[in-house]
C-alpha positions as CSV (number, residue, x, y, z in Angstrom):
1,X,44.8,-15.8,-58.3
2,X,45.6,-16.7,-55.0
3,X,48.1,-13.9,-54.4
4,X,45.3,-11.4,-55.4
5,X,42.3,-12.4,-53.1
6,X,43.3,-10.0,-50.0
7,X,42.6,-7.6,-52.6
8,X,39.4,-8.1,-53.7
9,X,38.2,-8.9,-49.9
10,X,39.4,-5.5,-49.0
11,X,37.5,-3.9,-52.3
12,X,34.6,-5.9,-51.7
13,X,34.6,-4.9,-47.8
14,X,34.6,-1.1,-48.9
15,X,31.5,-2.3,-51.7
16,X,29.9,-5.3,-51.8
17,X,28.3,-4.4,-55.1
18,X,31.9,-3.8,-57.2
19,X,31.7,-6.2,-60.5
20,X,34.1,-8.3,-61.1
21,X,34.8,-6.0,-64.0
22,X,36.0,-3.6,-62.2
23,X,38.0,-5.6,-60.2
24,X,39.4,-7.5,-63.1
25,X,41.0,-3.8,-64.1
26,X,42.2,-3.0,-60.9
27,X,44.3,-6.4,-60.9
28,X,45.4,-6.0,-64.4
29,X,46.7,-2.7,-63.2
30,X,48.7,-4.8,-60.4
31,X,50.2,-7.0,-62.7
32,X,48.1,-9.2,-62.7
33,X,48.6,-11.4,-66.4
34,X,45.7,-10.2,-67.8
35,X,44.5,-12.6,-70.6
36,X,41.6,-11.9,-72.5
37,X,40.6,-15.2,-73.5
38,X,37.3,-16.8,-71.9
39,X,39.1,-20.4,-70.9
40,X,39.7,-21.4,-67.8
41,X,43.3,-20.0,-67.6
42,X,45.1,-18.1,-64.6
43,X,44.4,-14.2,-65.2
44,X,41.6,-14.5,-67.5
45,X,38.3,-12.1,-66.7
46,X,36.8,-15.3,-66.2
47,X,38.8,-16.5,-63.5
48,X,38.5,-13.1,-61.4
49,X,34.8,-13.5,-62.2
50,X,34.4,-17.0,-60.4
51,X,36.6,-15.7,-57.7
52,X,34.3,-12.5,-57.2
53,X,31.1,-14.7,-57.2
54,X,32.8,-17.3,-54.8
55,X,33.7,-14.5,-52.1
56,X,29.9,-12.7,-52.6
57,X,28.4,-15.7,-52.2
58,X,30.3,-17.0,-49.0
59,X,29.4,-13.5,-47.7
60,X,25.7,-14.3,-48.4
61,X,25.9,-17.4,-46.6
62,X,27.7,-16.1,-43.4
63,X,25.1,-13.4,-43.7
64,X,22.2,-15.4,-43.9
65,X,23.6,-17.5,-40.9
66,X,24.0,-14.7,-38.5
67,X,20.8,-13.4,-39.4
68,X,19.2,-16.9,-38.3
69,X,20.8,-17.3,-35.4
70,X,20.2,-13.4,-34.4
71,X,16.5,-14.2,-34.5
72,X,16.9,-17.4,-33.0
73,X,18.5,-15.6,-29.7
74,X,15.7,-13.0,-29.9
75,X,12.8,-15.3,-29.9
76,X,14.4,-17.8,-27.1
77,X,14.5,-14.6,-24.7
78,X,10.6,-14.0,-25.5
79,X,9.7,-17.2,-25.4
80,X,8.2,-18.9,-22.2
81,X,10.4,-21.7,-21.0
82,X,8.8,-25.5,-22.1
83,X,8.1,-27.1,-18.2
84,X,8.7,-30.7,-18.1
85,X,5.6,-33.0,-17.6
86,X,6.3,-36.3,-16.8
């Protein structure tokens, strides 16, 4: 699989939303050993599938972590500053 993931990144950076169906074709067209069985094994659909869903969901994440922080800098610039009392 490994030798394969800079190619879904890149299809995933043109479209977030391309199944892993899809993506499972384009790497059988590569040469990737496409085995249609549903065990764990290297070039079965549901290897690309875990794959796919591992990379979405890191994306989510990052995502989700830059959105937080975004609003984090926005409200600390519109914020009064806390005075010290002692």
């Amino acid at each position: 699989m490994d030798p394969f993931t800079d190619n879904i990144d890149s299809w995933l950076d043109e479209d977030i939303e391309y199944q892993a169906t899809w993506i499972y074709d384009r790497l059988c067209n590569m040469g990737f050993t496409c085995l249609r069985a549903t065990h764990r094994q290297a070039g079965s659909y549901e290897t690309v599938k875990r794959k796919v869903h591992q990379i979405k969901a890191e994306r989510q994440r990052n995502r989700a972590r830059a959105t937080f922080h975004s609003s984090m800098n926005f409200w600390k610039k519109r914020l009064p500053a806390r005075s010290s009392v002692a």
